[in-house]
N, C-alpha and C positions, 0 to 999 in steps of 0.2 A: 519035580518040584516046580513050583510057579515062582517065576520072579516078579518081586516090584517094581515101578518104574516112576518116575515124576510125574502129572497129568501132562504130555503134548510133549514127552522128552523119549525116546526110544529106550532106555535101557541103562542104567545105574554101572558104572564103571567101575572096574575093582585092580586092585594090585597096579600091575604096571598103565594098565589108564588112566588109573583116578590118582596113585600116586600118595604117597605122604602116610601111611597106615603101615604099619608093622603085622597085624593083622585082621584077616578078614571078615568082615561082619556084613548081614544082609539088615539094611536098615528099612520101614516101609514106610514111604511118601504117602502113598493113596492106594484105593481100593482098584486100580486099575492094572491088569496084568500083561507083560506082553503078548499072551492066550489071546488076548480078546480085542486086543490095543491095533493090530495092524488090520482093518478093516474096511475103512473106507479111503476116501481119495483126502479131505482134512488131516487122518491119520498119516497119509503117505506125506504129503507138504510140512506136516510138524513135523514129523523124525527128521525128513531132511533139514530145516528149520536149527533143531538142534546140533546139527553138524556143524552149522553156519556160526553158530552160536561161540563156538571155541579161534572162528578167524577175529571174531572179535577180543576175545581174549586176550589170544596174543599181540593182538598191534593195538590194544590200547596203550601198551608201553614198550614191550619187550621184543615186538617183531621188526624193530628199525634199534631201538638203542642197543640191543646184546652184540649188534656189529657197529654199529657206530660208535659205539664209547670203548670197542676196542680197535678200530683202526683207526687212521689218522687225518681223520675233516673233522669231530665232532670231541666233545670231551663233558663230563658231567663235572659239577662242583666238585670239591674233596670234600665229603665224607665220609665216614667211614661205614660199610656197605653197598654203598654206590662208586667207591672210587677202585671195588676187586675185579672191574673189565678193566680198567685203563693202565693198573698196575699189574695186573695178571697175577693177583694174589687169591684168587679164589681156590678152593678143595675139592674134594666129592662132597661136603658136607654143606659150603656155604653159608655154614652161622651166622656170618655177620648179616647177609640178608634177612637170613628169617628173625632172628633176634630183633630186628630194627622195623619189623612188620614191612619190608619192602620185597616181598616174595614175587611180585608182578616185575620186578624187575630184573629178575636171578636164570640164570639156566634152566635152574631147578623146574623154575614154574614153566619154561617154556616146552619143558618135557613133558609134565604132567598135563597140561593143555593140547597138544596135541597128541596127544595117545588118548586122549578125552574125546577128540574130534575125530580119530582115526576110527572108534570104538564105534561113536555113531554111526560114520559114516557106513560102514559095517553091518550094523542094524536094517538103514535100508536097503544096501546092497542084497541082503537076504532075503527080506522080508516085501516090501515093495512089489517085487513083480509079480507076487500072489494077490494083490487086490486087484479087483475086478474094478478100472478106472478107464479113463481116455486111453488109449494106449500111447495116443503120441506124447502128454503128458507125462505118463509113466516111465518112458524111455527115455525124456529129459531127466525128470530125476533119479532115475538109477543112474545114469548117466553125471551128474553134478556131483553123485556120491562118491563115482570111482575119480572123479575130479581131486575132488576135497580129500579122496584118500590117498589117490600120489603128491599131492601137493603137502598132506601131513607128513608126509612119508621123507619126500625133498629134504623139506627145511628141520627135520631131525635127521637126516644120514650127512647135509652139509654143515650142523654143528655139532655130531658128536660123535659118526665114523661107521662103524658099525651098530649098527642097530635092531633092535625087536619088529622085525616084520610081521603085522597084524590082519589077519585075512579075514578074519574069525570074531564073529561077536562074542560079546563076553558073558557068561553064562552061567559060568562055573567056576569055583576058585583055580581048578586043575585049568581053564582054559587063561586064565591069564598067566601061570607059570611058563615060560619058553624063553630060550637063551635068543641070542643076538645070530643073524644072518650078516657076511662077510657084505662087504661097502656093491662089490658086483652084483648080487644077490640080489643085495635093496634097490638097485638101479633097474634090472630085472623086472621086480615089481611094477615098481616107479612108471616104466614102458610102459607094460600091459593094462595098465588103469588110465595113463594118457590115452592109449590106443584106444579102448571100452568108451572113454569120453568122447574122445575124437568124431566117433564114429553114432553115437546118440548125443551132442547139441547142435542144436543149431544155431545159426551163425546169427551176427547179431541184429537187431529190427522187432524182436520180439517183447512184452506188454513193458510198459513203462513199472508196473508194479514187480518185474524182477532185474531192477535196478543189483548190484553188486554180484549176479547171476553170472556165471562164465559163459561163452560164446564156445563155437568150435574153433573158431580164431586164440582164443585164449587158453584154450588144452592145447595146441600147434605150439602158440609161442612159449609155455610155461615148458611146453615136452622138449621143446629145443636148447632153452634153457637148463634143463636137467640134463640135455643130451649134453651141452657143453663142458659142463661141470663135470659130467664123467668121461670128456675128450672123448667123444664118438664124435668126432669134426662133421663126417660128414651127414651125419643124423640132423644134426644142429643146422646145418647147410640147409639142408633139404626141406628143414620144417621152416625155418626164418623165412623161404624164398617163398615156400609154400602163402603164410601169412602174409607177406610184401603184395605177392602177388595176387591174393585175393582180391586187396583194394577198398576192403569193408571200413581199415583204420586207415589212419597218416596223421604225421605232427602238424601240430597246431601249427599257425603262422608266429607269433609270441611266445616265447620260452612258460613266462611270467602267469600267462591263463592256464597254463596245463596243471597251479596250484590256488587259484582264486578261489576262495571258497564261495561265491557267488558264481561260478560261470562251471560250476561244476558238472551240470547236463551238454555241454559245448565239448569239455576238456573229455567227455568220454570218448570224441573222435580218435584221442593219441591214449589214453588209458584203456586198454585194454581189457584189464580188469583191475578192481581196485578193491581195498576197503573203504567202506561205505558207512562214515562218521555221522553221527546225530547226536548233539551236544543237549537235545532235550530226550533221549532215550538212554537210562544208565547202562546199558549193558552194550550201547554202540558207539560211544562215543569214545572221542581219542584225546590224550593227555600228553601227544610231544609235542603239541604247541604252546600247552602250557610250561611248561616244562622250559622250554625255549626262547619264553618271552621274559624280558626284565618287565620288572615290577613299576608299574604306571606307564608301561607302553602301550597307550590305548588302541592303536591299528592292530595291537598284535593278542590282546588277549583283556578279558575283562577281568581277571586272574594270573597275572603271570608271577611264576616261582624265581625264574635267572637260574636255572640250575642247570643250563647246558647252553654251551656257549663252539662256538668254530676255531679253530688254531689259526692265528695270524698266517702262519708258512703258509694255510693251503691258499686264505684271502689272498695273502702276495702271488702264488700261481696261479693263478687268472691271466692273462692279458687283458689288461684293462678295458679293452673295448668288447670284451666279451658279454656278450648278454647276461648269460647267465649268471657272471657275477651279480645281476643287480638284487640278486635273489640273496644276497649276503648283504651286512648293511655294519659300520662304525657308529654309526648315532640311530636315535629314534626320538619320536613328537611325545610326548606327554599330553593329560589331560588338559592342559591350559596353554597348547599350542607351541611349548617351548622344544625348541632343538635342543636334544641333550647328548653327549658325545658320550659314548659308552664307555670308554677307557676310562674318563672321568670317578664316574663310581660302581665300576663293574666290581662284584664283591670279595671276585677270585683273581683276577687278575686284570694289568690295562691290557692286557693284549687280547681279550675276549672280545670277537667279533659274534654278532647276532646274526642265526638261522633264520631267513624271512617266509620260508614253504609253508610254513602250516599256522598262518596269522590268521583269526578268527574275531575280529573287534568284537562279534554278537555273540562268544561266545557265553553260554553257563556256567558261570564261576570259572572252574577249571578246564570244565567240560566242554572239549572244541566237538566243532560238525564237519572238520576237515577232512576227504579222501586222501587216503595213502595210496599211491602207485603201486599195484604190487605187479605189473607188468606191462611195458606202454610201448610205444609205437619205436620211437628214438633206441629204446635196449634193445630191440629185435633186428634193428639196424647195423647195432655195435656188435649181436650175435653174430648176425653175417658176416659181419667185416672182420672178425677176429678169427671164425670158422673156415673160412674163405683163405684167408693167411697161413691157417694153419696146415692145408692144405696145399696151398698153392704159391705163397710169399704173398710181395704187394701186390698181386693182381688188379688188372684193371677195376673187377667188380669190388674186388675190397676196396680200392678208392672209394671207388664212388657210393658205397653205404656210408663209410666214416665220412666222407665231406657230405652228404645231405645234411648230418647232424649238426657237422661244422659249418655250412650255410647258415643254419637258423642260430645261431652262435653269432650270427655276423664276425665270423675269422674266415680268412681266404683256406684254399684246400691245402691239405697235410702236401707236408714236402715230398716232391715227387722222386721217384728213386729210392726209398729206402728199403736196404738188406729187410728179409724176411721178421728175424730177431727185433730189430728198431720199430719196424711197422707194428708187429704186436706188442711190444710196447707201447706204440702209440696210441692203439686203441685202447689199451688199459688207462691211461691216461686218461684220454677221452672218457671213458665208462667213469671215473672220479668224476672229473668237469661237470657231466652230467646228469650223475645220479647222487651225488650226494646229499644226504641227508635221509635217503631211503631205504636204509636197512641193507647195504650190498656192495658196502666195500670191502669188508672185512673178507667177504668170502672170496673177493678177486686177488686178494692178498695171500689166503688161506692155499685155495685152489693151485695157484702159483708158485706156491712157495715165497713169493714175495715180501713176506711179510717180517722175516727174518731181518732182514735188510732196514725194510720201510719203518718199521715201529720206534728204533731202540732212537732215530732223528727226530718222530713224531714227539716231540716236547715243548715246555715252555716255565714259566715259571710259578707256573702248580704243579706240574708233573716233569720236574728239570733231570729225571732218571725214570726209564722204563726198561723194563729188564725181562724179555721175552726166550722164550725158550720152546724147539719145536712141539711138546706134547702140548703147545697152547695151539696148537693150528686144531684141535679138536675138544672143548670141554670134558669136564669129567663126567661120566655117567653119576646123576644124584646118589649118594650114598643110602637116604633111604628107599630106593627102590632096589638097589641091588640087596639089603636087607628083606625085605619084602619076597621078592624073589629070587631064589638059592639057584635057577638055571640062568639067573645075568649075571655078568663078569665085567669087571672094571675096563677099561681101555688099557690097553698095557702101558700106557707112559705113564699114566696115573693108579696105578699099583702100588 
């Protein structure tokens, strides 16, 4: 049987990739079939294209706030829907989401998106190397694809545990039926598609028109990355040192340009790889600066909502002369030039402090042009340094990645001498300082166990009670896909 497919889309998703359907139906888009569809080299650039298509997805909202509005830098308004991260009230079923039309914001949808991009990704891995194209072309994007498909792969086994390993395009109803591979399994995978990548891109230098394209630097760092998260210390070692050592990236001199939404061809010296925001393209553009901006704060948004705001506690841990704080702010300028203090008429609380990362003055309505980090020069630093610890305590070389960081921090180097234990603390620490506001704290809380501890102090007076419980260290698998499919099985704490 012939499948249908979108015109310039690989391949129609079913059950567990597309998600939300109890059952299966083949719908047809157009007169184009995959038979006939993978042909030329256009052909090969749109499927991958469409893979692409799903990283947009999720970080238009959901691939920084599903950990930021549950760990403890970031907080959304209270309402009801958006306030089941921060209270940890959410189900397998997540009503209150979908009822409230805020699906972009729910676990739910960040599953169903990437098993949507996995599915693509999939498509070209198969189908690709049978076109008669460039070949060194070719071997870049079969290569992006096994990219794009450990990286789908990542960020669904670090929010939901065990997971559906997808190798397989989807075809058939019987191909999307399959239970869940054990969290090792998925790491497994995870390897062998960094690897695949690794070893077909190239490093970076390559056309300006594949801007948000990964490098071989950035399957290194992402791979070490996932190495970390599954404590294979010295994998994680070996790939940071590898990427440090190349010498392709390094951090900015200014904390502050590595989120200018004007100096964004500069800042890809320390962004590695990033999402790649177009506030005049609907399907690329990102919505946590709107989000993030009070309303008539014209440096920061030509639409701003106020509906996520920073916890006073984390503003107070700063040391004041840290850079990095300037990236957090008490007031902001109005249209008519006025300093206005945010405590003043923050709508949720005085103690809301504003996110300044992702200010967009030009942006479209809501619609920002801002890059998200999704892996930069400074993390690959704090991989080291925490990989290196785990391995070996404060080592000289753990030093000295955590103080680079802390150099451009303008803070003197981390106290010399500490127990193994305190040091990797400190680098956790550090990685908050850091990276807040980019989707990655939760998981250094998660990963750690940490967070048992860290959340139930994360308060203030909107959320003066959090009440955390370890089956939250993993979302629940969405209720209706485990409907949908009879060989998926809940997570056992949410049973």
């Amino acid at each position: 049987m012939k499948r249908h497919i979108r015109i310039l889309i690989a391949a129609a998703c079913v059950a567990v990739g597309a998600g939300s359907c109890t059952k299966l139906e083949e719908t047809p888009y157009s007169t184009i079939y995959t038979t006939n569809f993978y042909q030329t080299p256009a052909d090969a650039e749109a499927a991958l294209t469409a893979s692409y298509a799903f990283i947009s997805s999720v970080y238009n909202i959901t691939g920084t706030t599903l950990s930021d509005w549950s760990a403890d830098q970031l907080y959304p308004r209270a309402v009801v829907g958006r306030d089941v991260l921060t209270l940890m009230t959410y189900d397998p079923n997540f009503t209150a989401q979908r009822s409230l039309g805020r699906v972009n914001e729910s676990p739910a949808q960040f599953w169903i998106n990437c098993y949507k991009g996995i599915d693509k990704a999939n498509w070209v891995i198969e189908k690709v190397p049978g076109i008669n194209m460039d070949a060194t072309r070719r071997t870049q994007i079969v290569a992006e694809a096994y990219f794009l498909r450990a990286y789908f792969h990542w960020l669904l086994t670090k929010n939901f545990g065990d997971i559906v390993v997808r190798t397989k395009a989807s075809q058939t109803e019987e191909d999307a039926l399959a239970g869940k591979s054990v969290k090792a399994d998925v790491y497994k995978q995870i390897y062998a598609d960094y690897q695949a990548a690794v070893a077909g891109l190239p490093s970076p230098g390559f056309a300006a028109t594949s801007k948000g394209r990964p490098s071989k630097e950035a399957a290194q760092a992402l791979f070490a990355k996932a190495a970390l998260y599954n404590e294979d210390w010295t994998k994680a070692l070996s790939l940071a040192k590898e990427v440090i050592a190349s010498g392709k990236y390094a951090m900015l001199t200014n904390y502050k340009d590595v989120f200018d939404v004007a100096k964004e061809d500069a800042a890809r010296q320390e962004n590695i790889w990033a999402y790649e925001g177009e506030s005049g393209t609907p399907s690329n553009y990102t919505q946590v600066g709107y989000l993030s901006a009070p309303t008539g704060a014209v440096q920061y948004s030509k639409a701003g909502s106020g509906s996520m705001y920073v916890y006073q506690s984390f503003f107070d841990s700063f040391n004041p002369i840290d850079t990095r704080r300037q990236m957090l702010d008490t007031t902001y300028i109005t249209a008519t030039g006025a300093v206005v203090k945010q405590a003043s008429i923050t709508p949720i609380t005085t103690k809301g402090v504003l996110l300044k990362k992702y200010q967009d003055p030009n942006s479209v309505g809501a619609n920002h042009a801002n890059n998200i980090p999704l892996i930069r020069m400074a993390d690959v630093y704090l991989i080291a340094a925490e990989a290196e610890a785990r391995l070996n305590g404060g080592s000289t070389d753990a030093y000295t990645y955590v103080n680079l960081v802390r150099k451009r921090a303008n803070l003197g180097n981390l106290t010399a001498g500490l127990g193994k234990d305190a040091f990797i603390d400190a680098v956790l620490q550090e990685r908050s300082w850091e990276l807040f506001g980019e989707g990655d704290r939760w998981y250094d809380l998660t990963r750690t166990g940490k967070f048992m501890t860290v959340i139930p102090l994360a308060t203030n007076n909107v959320y003066p009670v959090r009440t955390v419980q370890q089956k939250n260290r993993y979302f629940p698998i969405p209720q209706e896909e485990i409907n949908a499919n009879p060989k998926l099985t809940q997570n056992d704490p949410w049973k």
